[in-house]
MARMI-791054 format. One record per residue: z, x, y of N, C-alpha, C, O in turn; residue number from 1; residue in three letters. Coordinates in steps of 0.05 Angstrom, whole numbers, plus 5000, padded with zeros to 4 digits. Each point is the difference from the previous one (the first is absolute). Layout:
<pts>
+------+------+------+------+------+------+------+------+------+------+------+------+-----+------+
:  n.z :  n.x :  n.y : ca.z : ca.x : ca.y :  c.z :  c.x :  c.y :  o.z :  o.x :  o.y :  nr : rest :
+------+------+------+------+------+------+------+------+------+------+------+------+-----+------+
:    Z :    X :    Y :    Z :    X :    Y :    Z :    X :    Y :    Z :    X :    Y : NUM :  ALA :
...
+------+------+------+------+------+------+------+------+------+------+------+------+-----+------+
</pts>
This chain:
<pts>
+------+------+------+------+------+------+------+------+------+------+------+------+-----+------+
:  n.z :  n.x :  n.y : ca.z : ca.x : ca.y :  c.z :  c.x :  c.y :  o.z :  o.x :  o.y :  nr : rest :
+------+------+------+------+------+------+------+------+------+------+------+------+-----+------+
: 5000 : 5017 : 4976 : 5000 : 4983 : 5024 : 5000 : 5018 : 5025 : 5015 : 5019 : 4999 :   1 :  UNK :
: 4972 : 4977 : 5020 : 4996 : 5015 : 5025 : 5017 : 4982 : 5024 : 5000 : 4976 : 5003 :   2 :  UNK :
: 5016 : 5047 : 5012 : 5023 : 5005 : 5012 : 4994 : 5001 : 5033 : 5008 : 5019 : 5014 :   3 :  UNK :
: 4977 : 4958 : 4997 : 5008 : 5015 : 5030 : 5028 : 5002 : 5016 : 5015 : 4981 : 5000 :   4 :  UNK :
: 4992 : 5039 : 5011 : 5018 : 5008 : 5015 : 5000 : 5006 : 5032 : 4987 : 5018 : 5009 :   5 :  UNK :
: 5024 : 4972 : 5001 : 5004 : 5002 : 5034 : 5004 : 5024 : 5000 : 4985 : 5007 : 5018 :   6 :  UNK :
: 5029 : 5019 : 4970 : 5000 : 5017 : 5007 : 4989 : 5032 : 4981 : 4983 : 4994 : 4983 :   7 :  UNK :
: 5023 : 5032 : 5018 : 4990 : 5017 : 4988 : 5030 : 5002 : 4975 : 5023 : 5002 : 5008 :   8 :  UNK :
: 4970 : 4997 : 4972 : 5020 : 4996 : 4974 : 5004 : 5036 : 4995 : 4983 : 5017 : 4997 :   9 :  UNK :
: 5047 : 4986 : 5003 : 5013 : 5027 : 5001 : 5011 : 4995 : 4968 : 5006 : 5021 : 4988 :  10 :  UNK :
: 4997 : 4962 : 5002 : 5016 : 5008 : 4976 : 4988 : 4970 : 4982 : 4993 : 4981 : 5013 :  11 :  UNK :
: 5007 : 5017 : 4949 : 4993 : 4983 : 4998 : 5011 : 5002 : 4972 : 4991 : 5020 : 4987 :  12 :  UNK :
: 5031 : 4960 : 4997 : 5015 : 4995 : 4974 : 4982 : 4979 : 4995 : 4986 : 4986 : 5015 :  13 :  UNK :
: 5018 : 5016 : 4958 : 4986 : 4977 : 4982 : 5017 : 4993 : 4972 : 5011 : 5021 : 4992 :  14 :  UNK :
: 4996 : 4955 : 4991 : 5009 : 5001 : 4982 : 4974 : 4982 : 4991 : 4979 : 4992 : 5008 :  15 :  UNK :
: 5038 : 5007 : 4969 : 4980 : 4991 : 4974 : 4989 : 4970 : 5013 : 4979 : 4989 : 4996 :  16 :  UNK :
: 5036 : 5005 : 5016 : 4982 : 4976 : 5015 : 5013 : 4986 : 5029 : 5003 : 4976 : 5005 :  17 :  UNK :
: 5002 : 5045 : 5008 : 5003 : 5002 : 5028 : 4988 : 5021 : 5023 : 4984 : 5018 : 4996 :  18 :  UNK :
: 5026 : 4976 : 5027 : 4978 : 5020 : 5015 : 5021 : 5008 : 5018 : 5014 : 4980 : 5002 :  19 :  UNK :
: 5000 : 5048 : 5018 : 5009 : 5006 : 5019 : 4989 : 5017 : 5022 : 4997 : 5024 : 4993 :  20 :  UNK :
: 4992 : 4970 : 5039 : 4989 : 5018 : 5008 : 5020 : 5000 : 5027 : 5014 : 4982 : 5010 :  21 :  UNK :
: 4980 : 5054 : 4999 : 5016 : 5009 : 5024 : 4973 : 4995 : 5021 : 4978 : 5007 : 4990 :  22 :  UNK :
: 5021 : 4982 : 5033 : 4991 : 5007 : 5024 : 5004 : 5022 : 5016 : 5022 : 5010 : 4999 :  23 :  UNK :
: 4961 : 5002 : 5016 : 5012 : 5013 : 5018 : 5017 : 5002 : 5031 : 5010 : 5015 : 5017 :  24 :  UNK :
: 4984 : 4956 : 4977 : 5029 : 4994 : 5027 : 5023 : 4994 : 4981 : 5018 : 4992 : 5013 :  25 :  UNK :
: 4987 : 5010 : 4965 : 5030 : 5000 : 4992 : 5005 : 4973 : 4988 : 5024 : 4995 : 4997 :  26 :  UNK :
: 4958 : 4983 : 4996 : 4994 : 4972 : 4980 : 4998 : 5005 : 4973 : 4986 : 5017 : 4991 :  27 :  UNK :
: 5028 : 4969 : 4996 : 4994 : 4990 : 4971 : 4989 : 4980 : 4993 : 5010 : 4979 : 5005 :  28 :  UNK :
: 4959 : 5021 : 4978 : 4999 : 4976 : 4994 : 5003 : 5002 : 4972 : 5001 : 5022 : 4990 :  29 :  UNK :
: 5001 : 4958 : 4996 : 4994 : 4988 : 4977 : 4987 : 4977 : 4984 : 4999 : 4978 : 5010 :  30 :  UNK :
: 4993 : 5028 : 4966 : 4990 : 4975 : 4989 : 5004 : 4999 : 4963 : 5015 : 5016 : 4989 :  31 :  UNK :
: 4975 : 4970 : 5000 : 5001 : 4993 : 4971 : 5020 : 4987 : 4988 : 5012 : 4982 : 5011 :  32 :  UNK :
: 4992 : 5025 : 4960 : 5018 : 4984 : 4982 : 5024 : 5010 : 5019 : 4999 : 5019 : 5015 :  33 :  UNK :
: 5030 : 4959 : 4981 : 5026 : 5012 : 5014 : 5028 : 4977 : 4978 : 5020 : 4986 : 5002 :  34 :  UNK :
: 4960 : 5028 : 4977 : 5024 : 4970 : 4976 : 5037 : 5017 : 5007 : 5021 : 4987 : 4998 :  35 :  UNK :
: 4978 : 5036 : 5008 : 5017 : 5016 : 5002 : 5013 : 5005 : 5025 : 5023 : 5007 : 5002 :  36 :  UNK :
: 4960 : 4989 : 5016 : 5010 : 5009 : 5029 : 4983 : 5022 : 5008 : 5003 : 5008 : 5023 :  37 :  UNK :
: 4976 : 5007 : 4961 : 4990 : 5020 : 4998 : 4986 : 5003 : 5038 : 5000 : 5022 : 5012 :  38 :  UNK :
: 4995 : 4964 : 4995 : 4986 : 4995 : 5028 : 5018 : 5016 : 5023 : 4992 : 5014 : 5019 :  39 :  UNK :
: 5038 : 4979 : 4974 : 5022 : 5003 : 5020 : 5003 : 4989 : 5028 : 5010 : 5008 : 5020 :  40 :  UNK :
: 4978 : 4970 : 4973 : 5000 : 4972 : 5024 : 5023 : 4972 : 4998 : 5001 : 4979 : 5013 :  41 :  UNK :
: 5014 : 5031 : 4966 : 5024 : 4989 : 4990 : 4989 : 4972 : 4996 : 5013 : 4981 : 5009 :  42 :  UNK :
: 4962 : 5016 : 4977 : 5004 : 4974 : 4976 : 4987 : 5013 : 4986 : 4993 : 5023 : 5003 :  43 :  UNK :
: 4999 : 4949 : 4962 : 4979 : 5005 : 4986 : 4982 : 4990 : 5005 : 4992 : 4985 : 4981 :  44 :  UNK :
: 4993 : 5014 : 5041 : 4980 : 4983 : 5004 : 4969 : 5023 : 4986 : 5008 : 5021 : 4991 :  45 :  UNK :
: 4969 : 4975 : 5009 : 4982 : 5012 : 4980 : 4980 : 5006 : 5041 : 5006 : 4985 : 5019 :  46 :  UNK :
: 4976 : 5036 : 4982 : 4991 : 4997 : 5026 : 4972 : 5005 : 4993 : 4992 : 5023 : 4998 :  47 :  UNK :
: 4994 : 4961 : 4999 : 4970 : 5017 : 4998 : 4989 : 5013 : 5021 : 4980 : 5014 : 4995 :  48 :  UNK :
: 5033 : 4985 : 5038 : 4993 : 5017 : 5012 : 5021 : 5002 : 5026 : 5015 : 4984 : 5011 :  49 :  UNK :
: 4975 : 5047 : 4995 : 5018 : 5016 : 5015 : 5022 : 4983 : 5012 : 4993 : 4977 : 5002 :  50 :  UNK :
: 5039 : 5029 : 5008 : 5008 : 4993 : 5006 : 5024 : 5019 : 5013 : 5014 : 5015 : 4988 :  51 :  UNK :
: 4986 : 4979 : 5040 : 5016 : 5022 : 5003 : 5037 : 4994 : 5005 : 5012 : 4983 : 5013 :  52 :  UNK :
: 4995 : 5038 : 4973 : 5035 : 5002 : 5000 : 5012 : 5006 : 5020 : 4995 : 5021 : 5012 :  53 :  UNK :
: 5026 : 4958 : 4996 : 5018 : 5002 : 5025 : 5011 : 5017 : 4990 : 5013 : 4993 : 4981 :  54 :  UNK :
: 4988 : 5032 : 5025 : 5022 : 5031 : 4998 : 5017 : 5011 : 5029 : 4993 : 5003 : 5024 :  55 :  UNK :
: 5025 : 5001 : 4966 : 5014 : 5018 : 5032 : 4975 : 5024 : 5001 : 4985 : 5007 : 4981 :  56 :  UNK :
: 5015 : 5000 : 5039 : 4989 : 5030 : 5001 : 4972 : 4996 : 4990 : 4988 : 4982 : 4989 :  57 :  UNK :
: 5006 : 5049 : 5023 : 4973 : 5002 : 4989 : 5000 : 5013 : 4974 : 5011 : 5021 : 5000 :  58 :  UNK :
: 4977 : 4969 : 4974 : 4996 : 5006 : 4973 : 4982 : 5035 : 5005 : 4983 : 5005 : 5016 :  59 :  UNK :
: 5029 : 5008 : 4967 : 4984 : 5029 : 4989 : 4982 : 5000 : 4984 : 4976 : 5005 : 5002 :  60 :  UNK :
: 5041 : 4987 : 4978 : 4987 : 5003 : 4979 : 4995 : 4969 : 4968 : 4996 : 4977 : 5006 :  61 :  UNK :
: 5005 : 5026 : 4983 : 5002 : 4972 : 4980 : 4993 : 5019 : 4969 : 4984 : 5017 : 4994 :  62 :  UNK :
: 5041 : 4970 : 4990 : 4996 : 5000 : 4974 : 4998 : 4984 : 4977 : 5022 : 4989 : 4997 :  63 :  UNK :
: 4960 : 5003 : 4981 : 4998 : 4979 : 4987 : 5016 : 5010 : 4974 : 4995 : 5024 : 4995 :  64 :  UNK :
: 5018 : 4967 : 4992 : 5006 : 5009 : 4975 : 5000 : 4974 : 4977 : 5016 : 4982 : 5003 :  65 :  UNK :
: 4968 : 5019 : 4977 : 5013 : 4972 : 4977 : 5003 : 5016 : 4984 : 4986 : 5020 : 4997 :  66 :  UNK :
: 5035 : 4973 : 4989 : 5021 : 5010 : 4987 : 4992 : 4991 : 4971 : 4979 : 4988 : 4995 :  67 :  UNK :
: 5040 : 5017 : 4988 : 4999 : 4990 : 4975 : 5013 : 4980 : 4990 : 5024 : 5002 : 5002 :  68 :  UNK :
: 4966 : 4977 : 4986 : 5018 : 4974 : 4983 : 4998 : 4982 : 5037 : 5020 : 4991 : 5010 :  69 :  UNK :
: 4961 : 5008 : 5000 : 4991 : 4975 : 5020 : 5015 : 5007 : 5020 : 5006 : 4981 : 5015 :  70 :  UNK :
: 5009 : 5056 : 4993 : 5023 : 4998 : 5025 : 4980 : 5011 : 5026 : 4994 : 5023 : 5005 :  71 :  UNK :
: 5000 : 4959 : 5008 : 4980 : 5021 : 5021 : 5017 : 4994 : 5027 : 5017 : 4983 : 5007 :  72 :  UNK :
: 4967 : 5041 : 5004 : 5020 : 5006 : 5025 : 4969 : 5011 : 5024 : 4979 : 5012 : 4994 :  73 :  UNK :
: 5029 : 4981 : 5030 : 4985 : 5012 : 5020 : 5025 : 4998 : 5023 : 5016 : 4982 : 5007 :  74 :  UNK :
: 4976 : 5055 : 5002 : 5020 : 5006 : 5016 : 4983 : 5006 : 5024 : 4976 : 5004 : 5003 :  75 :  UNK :
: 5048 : 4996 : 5017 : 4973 : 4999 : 5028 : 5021 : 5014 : 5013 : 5023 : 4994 : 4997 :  76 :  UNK :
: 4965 : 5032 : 5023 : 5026 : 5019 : 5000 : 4995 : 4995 : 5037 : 4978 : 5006 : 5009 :  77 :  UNK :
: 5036 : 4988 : 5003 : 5002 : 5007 : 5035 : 5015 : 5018 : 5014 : 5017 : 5009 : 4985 :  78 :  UNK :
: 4984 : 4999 : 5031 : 5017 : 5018 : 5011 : 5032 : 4998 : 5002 : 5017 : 5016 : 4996 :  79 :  UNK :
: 4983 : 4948 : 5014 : 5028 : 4993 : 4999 : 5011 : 5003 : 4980 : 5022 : 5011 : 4997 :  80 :  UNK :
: 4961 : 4976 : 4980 : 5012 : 4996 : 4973 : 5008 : 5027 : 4981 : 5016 : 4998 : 4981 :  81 :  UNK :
: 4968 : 5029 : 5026 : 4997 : 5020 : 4991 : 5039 : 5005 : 5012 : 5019 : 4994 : 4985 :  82 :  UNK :
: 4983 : 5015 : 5037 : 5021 : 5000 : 5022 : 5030 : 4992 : 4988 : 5021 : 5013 : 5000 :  83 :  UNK :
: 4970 : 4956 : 4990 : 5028 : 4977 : 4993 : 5006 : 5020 : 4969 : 5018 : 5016 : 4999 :  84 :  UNK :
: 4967 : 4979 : 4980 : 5006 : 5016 : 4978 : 5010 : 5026 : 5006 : 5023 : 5005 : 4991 :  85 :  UNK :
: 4964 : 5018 : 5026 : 5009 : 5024 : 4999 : 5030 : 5002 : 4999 : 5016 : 5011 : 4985 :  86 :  UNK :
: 4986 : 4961 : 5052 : 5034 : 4995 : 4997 : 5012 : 4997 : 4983 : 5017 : 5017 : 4996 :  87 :  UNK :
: 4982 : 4962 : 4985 : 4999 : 4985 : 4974 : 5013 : 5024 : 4982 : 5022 : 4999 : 4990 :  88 :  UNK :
: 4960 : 5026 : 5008 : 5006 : 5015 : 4980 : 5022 : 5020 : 5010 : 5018 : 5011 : 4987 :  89 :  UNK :
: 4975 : 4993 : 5040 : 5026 : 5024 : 4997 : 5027 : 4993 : 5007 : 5019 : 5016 : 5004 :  90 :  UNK :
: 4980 : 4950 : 5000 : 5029 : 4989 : 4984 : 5005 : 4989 : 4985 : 5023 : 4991 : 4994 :  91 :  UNK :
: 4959 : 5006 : 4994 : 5023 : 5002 : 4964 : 5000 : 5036 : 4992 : 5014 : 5013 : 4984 :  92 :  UNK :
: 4967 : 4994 : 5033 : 4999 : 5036 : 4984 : 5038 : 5010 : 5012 : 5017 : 5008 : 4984 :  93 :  UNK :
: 4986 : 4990 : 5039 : 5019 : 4999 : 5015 : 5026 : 4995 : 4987 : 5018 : 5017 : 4995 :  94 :  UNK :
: 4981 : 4947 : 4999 : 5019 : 4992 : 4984 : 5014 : 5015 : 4969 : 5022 : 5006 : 4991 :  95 :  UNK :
: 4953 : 4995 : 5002 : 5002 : 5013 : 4965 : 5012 : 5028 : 5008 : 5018 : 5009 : 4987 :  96 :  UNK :
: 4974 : 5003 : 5032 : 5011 : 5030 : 5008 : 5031 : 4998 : 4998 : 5015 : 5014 : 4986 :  97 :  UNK :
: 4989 : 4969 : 5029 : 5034 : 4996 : 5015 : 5016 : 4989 : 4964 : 5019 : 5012 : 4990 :  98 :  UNK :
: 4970 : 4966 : 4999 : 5002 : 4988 : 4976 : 5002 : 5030 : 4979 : 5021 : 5000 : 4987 :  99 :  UNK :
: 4966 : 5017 : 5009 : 4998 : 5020 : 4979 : 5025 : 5018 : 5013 : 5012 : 5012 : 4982 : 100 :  UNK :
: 5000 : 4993 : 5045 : 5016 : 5017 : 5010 : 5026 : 4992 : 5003 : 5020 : 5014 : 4998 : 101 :  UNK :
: 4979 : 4957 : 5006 : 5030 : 4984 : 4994 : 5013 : 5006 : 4965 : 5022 : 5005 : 4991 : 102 :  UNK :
: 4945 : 4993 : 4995 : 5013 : 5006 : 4970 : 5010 : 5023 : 5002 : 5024 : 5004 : 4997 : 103 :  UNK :
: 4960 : 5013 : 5008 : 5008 : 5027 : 4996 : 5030 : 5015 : 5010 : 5014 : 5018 : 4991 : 104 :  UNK :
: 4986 : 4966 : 5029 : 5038 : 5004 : 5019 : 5018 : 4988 : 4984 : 5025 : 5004 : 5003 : 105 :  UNK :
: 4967 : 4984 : 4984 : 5030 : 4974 : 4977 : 4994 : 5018 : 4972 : 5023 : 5005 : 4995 : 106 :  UNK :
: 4969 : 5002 : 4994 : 4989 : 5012 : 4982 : 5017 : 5024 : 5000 : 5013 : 5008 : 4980 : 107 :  UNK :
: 4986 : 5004 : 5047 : 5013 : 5027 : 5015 : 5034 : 4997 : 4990 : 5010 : 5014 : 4982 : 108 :  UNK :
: 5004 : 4965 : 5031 : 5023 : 4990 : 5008 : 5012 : 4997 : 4979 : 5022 : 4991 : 5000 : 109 :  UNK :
+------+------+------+------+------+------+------+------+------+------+------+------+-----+------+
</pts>
């Protein structure tokens, strides 16, 4: 199926029967099967064509992944969202630090 696009396409995921493309102003669109959510437009609705995702931020990049035993996943990475996880990780990394050093002080005692 042929794809016009408003803009010049920087990045482009595909699953076994979905479609993800980056623009170069920083848009996601999407389309295809979405029995899963695979679209990341938060339903299952099915799209036969383009449709673009309300995202914070401007999108980088896009990854399609289907998985095995029907688990598919499409991840759509933004700047913000890149940002919130980093936070995300270096407190629980943080936590578990303080958590492994509290053992280690009672352990001591």
């Amino acid at each position: 199926m042929r794809v016009n696009l408003a803009a010049k396409a920087l990045g482009v995921a595909a699953g076994s029967m979905h479609s993800l493309v980056v623009l170069e102003r920083g848009e996601c669109w999407a389309w295809g099967r979405n029995d899963y959510g695979e679209l990341g437009d938060g339903s299952k609705e099915n799209r036969s064509r383009p449709a673009k995702l309300d995202l914070a931020g401007k999108v980088r990049s896009v990854l399609s992944l289907d998985g095995h035993d029907r688990e598919k996943l499409s991840a759509l990475a933004t700047i913000e969202d890149l940002a919130h996880r980093l936070e995300d990780c270096q407190a629980k990394l943080s936590l578990a630090a303080t958590e492994k050093l509290a053992a280690l002080d009672t352990r001591q005692q």
